[in-house]
C-alpha positions as a Markdown table, in Angstrom:
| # | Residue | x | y | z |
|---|---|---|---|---|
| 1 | Unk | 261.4 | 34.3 | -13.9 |
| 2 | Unk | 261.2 | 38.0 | -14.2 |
| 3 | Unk | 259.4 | 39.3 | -17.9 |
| 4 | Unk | 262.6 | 41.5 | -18.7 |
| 5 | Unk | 264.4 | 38.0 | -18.8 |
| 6 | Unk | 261.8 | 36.2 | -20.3 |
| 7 | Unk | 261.6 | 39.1 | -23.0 |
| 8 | Unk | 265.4 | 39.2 | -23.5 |
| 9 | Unk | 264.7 | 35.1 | -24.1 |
| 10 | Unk | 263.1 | 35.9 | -27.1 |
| 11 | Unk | 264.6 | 38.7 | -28.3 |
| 12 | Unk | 268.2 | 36.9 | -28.3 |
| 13 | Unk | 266.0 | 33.6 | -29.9 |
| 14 | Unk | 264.9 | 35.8 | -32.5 |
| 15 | Unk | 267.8 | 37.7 | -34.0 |
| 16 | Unk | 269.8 | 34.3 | -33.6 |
| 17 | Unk | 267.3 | 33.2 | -36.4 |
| 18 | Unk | 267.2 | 36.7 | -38.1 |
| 19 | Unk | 270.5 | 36.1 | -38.4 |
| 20 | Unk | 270.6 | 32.4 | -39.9 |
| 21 | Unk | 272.1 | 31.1 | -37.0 |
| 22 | Unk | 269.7 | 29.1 | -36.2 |
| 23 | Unk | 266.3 | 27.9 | -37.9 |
| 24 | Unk | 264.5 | 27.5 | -35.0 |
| 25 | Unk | 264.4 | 26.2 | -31.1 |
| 26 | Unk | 262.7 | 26.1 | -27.9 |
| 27 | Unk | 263.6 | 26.8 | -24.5 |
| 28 | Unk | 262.1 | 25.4 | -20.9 |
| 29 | Unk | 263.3 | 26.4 | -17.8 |
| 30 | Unk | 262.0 | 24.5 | -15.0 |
| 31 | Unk | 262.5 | 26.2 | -11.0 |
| 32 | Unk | 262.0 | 23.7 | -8.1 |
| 33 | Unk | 260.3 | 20.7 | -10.7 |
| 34 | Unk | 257.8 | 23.5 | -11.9 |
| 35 | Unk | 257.8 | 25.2 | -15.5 |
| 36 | Unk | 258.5 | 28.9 | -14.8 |
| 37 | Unk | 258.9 | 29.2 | -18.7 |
| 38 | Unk | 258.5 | 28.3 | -22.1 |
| 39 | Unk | 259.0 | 29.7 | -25.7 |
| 40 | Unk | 259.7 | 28.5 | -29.4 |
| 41 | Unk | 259.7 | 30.1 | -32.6 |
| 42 | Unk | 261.6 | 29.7 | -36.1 |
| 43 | Unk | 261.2 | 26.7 | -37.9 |
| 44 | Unk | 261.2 | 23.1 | -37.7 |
| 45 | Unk | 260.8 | 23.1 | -41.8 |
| 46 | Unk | 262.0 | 26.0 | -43.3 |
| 47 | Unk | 261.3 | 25.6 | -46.8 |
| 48 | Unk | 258.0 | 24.2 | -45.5 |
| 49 | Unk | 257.4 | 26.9 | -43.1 |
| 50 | Unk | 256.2 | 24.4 | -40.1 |
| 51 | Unk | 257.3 | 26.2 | -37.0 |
| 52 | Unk | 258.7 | 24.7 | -34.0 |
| 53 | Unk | 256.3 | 23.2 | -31.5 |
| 54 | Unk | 256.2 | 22.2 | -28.2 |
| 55 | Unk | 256.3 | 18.5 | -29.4 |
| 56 | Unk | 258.2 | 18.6 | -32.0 |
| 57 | Unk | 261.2 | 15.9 | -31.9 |
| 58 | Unk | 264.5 | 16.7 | -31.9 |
| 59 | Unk | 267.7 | 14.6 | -32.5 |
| 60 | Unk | 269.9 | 14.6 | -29.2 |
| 61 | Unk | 273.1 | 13.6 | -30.4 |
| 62 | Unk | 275.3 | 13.1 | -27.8 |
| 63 | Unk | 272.4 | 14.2 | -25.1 |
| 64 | Unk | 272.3 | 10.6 | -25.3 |
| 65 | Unk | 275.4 | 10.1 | -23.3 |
| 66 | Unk | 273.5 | 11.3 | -20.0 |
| 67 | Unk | 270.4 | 8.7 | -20.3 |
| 68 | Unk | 273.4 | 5.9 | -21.3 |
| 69 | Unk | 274.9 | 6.7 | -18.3 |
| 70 | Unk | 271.7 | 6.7 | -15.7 |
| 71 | Unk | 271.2 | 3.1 | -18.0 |
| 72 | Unk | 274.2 | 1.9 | -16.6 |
| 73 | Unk | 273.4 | 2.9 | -13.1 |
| 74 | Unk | 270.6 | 0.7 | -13.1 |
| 75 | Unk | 272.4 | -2.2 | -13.4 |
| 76 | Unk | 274.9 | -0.9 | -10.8 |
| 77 | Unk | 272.4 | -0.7 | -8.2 |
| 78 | Unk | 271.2 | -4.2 | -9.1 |
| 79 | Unk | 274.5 | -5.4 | -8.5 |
| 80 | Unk | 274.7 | -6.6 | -12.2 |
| 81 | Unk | 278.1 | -5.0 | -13.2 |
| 82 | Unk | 280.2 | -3.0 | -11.0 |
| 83 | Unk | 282.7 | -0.5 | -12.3 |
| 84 | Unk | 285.9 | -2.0 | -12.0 |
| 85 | Unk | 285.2 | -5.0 | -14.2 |
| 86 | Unk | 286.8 | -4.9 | -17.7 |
| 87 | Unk | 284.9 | -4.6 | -20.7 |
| 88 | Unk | 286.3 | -7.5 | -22.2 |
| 89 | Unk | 284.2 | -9.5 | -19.3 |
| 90 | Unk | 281.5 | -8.7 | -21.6 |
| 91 | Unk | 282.7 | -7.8 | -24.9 |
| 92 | Unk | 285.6 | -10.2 | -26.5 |
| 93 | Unk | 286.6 | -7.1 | -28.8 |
| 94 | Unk | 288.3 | -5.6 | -26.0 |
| 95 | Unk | 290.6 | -8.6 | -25.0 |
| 96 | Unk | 294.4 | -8.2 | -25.8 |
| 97 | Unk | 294.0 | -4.3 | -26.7 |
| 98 | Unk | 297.1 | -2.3 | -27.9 |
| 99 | Unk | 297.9 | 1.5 | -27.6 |
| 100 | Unk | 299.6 | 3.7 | -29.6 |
| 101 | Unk | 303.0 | 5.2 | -28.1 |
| 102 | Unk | 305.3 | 6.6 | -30.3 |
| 103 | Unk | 304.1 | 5.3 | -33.9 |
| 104 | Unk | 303.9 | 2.0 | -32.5 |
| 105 | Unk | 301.3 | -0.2 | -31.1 |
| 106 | Unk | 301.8 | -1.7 | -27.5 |
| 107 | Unk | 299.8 | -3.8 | -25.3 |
| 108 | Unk | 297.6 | -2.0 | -22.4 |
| 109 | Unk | 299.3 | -1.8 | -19.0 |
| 110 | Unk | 295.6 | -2.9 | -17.8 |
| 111 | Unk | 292.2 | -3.3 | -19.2 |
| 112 | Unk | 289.4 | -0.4 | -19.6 |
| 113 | Unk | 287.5 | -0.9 | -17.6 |
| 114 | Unk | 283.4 | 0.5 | -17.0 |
| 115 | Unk | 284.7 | 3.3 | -14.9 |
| 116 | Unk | 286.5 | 4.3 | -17.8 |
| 117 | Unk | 284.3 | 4.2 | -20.2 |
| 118 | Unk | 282.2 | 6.1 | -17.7 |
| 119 | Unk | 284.7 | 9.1 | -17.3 |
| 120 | Unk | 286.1 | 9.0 | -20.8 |
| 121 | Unk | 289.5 | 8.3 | -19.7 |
| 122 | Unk | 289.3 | 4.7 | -21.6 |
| 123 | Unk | 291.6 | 5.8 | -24.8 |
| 124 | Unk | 288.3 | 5.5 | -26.9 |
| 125 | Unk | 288.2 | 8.5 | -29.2 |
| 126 | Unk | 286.1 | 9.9 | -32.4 |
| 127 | Unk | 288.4 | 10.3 | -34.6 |
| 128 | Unk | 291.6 | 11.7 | -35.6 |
| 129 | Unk | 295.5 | 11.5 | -37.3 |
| 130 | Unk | 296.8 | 8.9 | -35.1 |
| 131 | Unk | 295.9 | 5.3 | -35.1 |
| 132 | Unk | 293.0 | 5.4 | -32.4 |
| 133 | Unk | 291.5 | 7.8 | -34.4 |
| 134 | Unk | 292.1 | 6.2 | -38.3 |
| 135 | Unk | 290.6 | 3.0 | -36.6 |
| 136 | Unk | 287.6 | 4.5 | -35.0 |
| 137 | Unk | 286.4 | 6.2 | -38.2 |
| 138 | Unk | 287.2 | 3.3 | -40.4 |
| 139 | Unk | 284.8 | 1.4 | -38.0 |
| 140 | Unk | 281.9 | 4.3 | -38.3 |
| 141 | Unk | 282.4 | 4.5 | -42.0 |
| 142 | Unk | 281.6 | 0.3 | -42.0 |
| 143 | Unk | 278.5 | 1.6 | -39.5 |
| 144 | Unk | 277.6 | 3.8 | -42.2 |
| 145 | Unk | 278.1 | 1.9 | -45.4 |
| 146 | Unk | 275.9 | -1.1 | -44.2 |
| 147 | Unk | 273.4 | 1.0 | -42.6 |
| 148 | Unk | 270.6 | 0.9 | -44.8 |
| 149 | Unk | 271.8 | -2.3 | -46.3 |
| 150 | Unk | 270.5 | -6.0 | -45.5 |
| 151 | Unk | 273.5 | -6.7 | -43.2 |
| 152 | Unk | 273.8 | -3.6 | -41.2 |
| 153 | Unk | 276.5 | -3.5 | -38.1 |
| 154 | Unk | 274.7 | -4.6 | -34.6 |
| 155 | Unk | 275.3 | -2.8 | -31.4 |
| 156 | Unk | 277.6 | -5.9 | -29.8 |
| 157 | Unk | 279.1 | -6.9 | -33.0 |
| 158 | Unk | 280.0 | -2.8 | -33.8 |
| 159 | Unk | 281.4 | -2.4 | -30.4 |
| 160 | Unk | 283.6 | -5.8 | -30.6 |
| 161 | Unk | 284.8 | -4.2 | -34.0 |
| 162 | Unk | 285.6 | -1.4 | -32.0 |
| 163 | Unk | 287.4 | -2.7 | -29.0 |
| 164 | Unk | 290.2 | -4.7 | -32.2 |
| 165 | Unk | 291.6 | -1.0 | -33.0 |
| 166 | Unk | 294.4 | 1.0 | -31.0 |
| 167 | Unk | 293.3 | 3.2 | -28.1 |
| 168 | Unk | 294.9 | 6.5 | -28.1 |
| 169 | Unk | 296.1 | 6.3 | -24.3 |
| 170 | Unk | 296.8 | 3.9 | -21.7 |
| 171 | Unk | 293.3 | 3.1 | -19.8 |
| 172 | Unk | 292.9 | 5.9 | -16.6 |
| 173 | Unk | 295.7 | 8.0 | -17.9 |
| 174 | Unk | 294.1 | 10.9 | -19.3 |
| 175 | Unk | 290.4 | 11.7 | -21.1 |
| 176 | Unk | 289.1 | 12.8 | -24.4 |
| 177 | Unk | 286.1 | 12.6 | -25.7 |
| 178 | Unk | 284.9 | 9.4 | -27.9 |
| 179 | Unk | 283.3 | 6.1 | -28.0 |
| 180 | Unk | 282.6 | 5.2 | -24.6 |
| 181 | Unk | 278.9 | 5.8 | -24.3 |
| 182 | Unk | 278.7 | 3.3 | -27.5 |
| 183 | Unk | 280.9 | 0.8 | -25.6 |
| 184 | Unk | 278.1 | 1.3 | -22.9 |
| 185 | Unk | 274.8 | 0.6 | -24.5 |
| 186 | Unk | 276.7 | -2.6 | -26.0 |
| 187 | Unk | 277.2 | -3.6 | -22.4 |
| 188 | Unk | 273.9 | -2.9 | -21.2 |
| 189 | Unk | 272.4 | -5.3 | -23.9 |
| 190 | Unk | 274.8 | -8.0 | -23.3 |
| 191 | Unk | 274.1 | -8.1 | -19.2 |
| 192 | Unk | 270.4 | -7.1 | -19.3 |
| 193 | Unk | 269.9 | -9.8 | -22.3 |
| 194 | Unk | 267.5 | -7.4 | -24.0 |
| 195 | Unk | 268.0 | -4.9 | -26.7 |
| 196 | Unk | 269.2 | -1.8 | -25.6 |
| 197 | Unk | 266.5 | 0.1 | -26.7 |
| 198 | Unk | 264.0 | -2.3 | -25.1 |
| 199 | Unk | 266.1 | -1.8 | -22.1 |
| 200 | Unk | 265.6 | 2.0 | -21.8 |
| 201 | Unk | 261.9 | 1.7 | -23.0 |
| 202 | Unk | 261.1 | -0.9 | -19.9 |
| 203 | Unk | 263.3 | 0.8 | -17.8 |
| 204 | Unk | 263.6 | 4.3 | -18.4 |
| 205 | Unk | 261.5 | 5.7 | -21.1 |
| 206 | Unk | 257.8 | 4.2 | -20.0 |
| 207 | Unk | 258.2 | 4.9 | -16.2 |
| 208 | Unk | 258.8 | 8.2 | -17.0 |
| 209 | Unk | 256.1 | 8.5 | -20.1 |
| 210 | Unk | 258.9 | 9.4 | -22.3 |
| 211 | Unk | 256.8 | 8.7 | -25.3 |
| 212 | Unk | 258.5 | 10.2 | -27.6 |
| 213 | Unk | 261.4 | 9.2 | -27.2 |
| 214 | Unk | 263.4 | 6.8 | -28.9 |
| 215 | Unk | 266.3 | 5.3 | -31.5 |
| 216 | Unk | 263.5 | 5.7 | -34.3 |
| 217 | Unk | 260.1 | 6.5 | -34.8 |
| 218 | Unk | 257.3 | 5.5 | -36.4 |
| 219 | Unk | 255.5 | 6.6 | -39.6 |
| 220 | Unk | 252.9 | 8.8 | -37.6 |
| 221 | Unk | 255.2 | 10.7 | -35.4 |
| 222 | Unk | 257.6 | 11.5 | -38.5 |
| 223 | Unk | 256.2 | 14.7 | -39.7 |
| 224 | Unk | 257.3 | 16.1 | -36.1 |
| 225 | Unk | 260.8 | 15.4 | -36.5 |
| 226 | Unk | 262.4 | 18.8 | -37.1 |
| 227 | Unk | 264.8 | 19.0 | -40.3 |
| 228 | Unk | 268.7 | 19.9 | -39.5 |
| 229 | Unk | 270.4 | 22.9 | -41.0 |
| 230 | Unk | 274.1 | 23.9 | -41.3 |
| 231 | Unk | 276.0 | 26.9 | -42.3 |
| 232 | Unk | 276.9 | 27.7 | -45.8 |
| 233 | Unk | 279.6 | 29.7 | -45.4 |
| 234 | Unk | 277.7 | 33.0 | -46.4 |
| 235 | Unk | 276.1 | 33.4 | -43.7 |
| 236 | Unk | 273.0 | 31.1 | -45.1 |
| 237 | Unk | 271.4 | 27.7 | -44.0 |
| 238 | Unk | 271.3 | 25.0 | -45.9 |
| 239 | Unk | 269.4 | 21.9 | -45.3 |
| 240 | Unk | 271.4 | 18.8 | -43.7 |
| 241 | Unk | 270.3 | 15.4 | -44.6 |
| 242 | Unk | 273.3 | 13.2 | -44.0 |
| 243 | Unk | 273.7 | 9.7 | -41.7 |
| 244 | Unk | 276.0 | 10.6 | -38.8 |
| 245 | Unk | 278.0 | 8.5 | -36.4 |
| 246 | Unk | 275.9 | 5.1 | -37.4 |
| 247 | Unk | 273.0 | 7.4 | -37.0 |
| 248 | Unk | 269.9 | 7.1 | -39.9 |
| 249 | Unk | 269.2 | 10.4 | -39.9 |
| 250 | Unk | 265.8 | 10.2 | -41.2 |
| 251 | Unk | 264.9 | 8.0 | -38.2 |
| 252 | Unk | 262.7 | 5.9 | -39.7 |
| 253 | Unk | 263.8 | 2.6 | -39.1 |
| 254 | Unk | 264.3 | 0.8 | -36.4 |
| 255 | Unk | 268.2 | 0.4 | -36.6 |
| 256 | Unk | 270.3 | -2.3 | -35.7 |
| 257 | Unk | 273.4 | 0.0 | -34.0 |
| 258 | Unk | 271.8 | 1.3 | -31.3 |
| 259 | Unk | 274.1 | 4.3 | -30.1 |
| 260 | Unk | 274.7 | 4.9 | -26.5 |
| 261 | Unk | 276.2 | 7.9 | -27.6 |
| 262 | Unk | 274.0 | 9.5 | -30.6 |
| 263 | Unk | 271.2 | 7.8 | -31.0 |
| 264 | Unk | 268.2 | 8.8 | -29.2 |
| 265 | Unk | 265.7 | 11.5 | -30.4 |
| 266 | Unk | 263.4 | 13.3 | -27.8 |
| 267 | Unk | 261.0 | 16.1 | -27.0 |
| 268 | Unk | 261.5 | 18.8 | -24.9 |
| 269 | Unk | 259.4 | 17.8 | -22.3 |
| 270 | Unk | 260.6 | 14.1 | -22.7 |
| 271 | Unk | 263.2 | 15.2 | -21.7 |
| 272 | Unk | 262.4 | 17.1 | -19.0 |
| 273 | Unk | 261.1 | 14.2 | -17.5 |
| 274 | Unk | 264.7 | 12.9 | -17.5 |
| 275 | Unk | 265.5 | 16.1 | -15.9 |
| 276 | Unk | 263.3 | 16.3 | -13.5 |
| 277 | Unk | 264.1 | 12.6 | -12.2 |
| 278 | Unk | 267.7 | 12.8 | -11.5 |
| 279 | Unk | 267.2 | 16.5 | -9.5 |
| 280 | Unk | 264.4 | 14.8 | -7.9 |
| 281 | Unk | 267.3 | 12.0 | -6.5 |
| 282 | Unk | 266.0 | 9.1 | -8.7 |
| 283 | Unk | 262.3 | 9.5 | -8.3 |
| 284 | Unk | 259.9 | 10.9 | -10.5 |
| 285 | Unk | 255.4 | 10.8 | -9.6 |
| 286 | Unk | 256.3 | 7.9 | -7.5 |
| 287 | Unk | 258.1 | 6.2 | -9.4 |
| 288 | Unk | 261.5 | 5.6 | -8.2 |
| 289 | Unk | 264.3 | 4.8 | -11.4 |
| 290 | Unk | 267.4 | 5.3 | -9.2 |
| 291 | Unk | 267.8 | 5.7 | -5.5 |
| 292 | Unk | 269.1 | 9.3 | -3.8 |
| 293 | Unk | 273.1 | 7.7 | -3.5 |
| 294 | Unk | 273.3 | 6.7 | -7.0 |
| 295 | Unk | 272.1 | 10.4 | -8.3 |
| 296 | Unk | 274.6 | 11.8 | -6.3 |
| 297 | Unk | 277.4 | 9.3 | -7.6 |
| 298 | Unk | 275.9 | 9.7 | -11.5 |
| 299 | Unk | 276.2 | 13.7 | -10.6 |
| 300 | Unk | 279.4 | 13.5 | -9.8 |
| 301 | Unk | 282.9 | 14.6 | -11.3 |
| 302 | Unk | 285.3 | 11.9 | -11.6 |
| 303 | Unk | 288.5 | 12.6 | -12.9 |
| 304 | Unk | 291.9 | 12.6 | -11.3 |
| 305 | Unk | 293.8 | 15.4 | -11.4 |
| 306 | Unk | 295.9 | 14.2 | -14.5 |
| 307 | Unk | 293.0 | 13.4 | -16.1 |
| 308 | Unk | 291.1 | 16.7 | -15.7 |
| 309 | Unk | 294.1 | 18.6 | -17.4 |
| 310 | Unk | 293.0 | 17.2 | -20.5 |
| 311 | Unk | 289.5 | 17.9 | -20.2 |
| 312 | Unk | 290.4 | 21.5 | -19.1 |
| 313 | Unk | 293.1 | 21.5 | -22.3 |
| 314 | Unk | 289.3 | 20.4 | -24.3 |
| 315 | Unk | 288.1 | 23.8 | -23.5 |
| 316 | Unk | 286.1 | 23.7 | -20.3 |
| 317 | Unk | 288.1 | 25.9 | -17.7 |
| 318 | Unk | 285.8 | 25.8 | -14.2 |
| 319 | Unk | 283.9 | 22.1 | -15.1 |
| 320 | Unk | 285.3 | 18.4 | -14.3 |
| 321 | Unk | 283.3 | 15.6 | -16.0 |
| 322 | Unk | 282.1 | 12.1 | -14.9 |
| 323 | Unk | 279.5 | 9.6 | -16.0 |
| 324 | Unk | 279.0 | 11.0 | -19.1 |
| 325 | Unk | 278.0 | 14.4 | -18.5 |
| 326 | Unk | 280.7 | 17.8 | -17.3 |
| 327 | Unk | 280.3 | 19.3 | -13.4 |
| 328 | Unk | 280.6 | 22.7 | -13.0 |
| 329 | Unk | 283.5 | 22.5 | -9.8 |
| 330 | Unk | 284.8 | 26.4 | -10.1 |
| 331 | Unk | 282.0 | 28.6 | -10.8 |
| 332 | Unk | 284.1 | 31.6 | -10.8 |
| 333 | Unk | 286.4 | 30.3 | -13.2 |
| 334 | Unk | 284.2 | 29.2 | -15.7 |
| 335 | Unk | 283.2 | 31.9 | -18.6 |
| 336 | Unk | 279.2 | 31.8 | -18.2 |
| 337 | Unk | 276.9 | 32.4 | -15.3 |
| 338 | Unk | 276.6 | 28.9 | -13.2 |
| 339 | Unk | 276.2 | 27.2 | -9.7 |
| 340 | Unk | 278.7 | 24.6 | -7.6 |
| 341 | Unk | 277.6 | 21.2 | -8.7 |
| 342 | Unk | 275.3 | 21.9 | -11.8 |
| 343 | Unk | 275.6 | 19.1 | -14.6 |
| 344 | Unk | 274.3 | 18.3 | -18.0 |
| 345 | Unk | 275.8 | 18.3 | -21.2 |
| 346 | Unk | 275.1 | 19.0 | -25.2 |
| 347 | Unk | 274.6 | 17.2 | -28.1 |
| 348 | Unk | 276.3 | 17.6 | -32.0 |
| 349 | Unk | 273.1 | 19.5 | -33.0 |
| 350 | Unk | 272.4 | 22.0 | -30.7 |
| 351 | Unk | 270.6 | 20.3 | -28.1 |
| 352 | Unk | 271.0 | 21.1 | -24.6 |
| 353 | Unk | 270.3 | 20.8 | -21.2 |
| 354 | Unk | 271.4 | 21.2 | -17.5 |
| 355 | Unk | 270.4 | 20.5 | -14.1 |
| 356 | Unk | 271.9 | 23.2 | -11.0 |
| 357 | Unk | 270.6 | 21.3 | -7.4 |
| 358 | Unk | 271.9 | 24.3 | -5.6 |
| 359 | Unk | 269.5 | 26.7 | -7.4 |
| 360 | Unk | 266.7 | 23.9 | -8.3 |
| 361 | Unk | 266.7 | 25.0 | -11.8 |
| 362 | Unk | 266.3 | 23.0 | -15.2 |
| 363 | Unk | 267.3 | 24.4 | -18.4 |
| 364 | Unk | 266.9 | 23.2 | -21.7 |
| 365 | Unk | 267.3 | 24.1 | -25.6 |
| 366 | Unk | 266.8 | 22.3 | -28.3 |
| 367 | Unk | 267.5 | 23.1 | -32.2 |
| 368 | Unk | 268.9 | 21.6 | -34.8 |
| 369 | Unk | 272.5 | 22.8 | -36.3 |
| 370 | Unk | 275.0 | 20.7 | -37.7 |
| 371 | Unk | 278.6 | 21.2 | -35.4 |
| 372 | Unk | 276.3 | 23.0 | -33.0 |
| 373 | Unk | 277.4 | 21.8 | -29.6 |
| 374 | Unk | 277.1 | 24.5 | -27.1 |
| 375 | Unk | 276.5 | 27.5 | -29.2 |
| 376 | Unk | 277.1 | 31.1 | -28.2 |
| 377 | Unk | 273.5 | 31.6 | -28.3 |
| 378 | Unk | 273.1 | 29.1 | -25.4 |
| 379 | Unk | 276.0 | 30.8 | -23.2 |
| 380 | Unk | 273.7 | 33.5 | -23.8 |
| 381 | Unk | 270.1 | 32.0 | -23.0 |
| 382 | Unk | 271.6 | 30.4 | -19.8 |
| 383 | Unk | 273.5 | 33.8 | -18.6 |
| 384 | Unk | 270.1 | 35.3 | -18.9 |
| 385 | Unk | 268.0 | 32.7 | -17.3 |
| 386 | Unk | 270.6 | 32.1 | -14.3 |
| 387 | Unk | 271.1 | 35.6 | -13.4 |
| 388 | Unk | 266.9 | 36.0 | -13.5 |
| 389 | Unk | 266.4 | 33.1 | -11.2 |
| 390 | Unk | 268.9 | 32.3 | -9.3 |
């Protein structure tokens, strides 16, 4: 990477926290499975003043989707599940489901099935005004209020709860983004006949020392969790200490909803690992997780053209999406600098990574800001690193 990118890195890195946009982050970027650059600075504790380090632990949010969906895989290759079969083979929540059309509830034409839930094109939403949506945050606000409780929601038992409300559209139809990944985990547990957590620990997480890594963590490693911030409105931070999606923010227990779609937290070098394992076709130090024709199907966008019109209508004019994670397809129509084929996606924080094959680049961010997602600042970082090194 030349130094006047690496310098320009930085520089944009630190007026985004001169600014208060963010209180801190680090960046990796990783050419042909070697680190060609690292950097942090800000805070991982402001009023604390502990800076960002290399291993401090971040929340991933919905970076969780992408290790949900090389999970799944697993048991694809296995020949445990295959992607046609209905959820409801495996969770009874999802038997008889309705739809909303016009103000009124109507039975499914078919059943979602794992393909959907895959491509988010199963009806399964966050939120919103119509009855999918009321249903879905009633469910996380039940998550939430038995969370630290003595009966707190299971991963089966939430996702059953979820499959008895309304889906927004009829399964295959079109995509927005929601549940699925949840629906996923719960899956995973039920076939695998482990926790899901235990599931990615044996299977994912320890093969690829991912040691930090995790739906919670333990007493020692909590002073490296890094606090989360969020605007004020006055161009201030403010600390941000609240439980999200089913999430216990403080991580320090070991929770009973395990989310497929929120719930891990991770390094940046944990992560990396991750990284380095799908662009390596499956296998990471000899040690082989997926094979070469399941990377290239996990890596792949999905959606029929119907479908992609919504995604596009979501705000992501040159990408596709599939298996939990959006495809650059149209390079020149997207509004950042990119290659055919690169794939990765965000998380509600901040965090971030991607993975370009054609270039044999890794890029990833990580900081901590509530309704983050994919900040200008990372349009930025990425525009920078991409036009330096590819």
């Amino acid at each position: 990477m030349e130094k006047a990118a690496m310098i320009q890195v930085k520089k944009a890195i630190r007026k985004s926290i001169e600014n208060q946009d963010i209180a801190g982050a680090n960046i990796l970027v990783l050419k042909e499975g070697e680190e060609i650059f690292y950097h942090e600075d800000g805070f991982a504790d402001k009023d604390a003043k502990l800076p960002i380090q290399r291993d401090s632990i971040f929340r991933l949010y919905s970076m969780s989707k992408p290790v949900t969906a090389a999970a799944a895989m697993i048991l694809v290759e296995r020949g445990e599940i295959e992607l046609n079969e209905p959820v409801s083979q495996f969770l009874d929540g999802f038997k008889h489901q309705m739809v909303e059309k016009d103000g009124k509830l109507v039975p499914v034409d078919r059943e979602v099935n794992l393909h959907d839930i895959l491509a988010m094109t199963s009806g399964l939403v966050y939120g919103g005004e119509d009855q999918a949506g009321k249903d879905t945050i009633a469910l996380f606000e039940e998550i939430d209020d038995r969370l630290l409780g003595d009966s707190p929601l299971g991963t089966v038992e939430a996702m059953n709860k979820l499959g008895k409300g309304a889906l927004a559209f009829q399964p295959g139809t079109s995509w927005q983004y929601g549940t699925s990944a949840d629906v996923l985990g719960a899956v995973i547990e039920v076939v695998s006949g482990q926790r899901f957590g235990e599931f990615l620990k044996k299977e994912l997480f320890d093969p690829l020392e991912m040691n930090d890594t995790g739906f919670w963590l333990p007493e020692e490693k909590r002073c490296r969790l890094v606090k989360a911030y969020a605007d004020t409105g006055d161009g201030e931070l403010e600390l941000y200490t609240g439980n999200h999606l089913g999430i216990v923010h403080q991580m320090d227990r070991n929770p009973a909803f395990e989310s497929g779609g929120a719930g891990l937290v991770s390094t940046v070098d944990d992560y990396a690992q991750f990284a380095k394992m799908l662009m390596n076709q499956g296998t990471l130090e000899g040690k082989q997780i997926l094979r070469p024709k399941t990377v290239n199907y996990l890596t792949s966008a999905t959606l029929q053209s119907e479908q992609q019109k919504s995604f596009e209508l979501w705000g992501s004019q040159g990408y596709s999406y599939g298996n939990l994670m959006q495809v650059l397809t149209e390079p020149s129509q997207a509004s950042n600098f990119g290659s055919l084929g690169e794939y990765g996606w965000n998380g509600w924080l901040g965090c971030y990574f991607i993975n370009c094959p054609k270039d044999d680049l890794t890029f990833l961010l990580m900081m901590q800001k509530k309704d983050a997602g994919t900040t200008q600042l990372t349009r930025k970082l990425r525009n920078i690193v991409f036009s330096s090194c590819c």
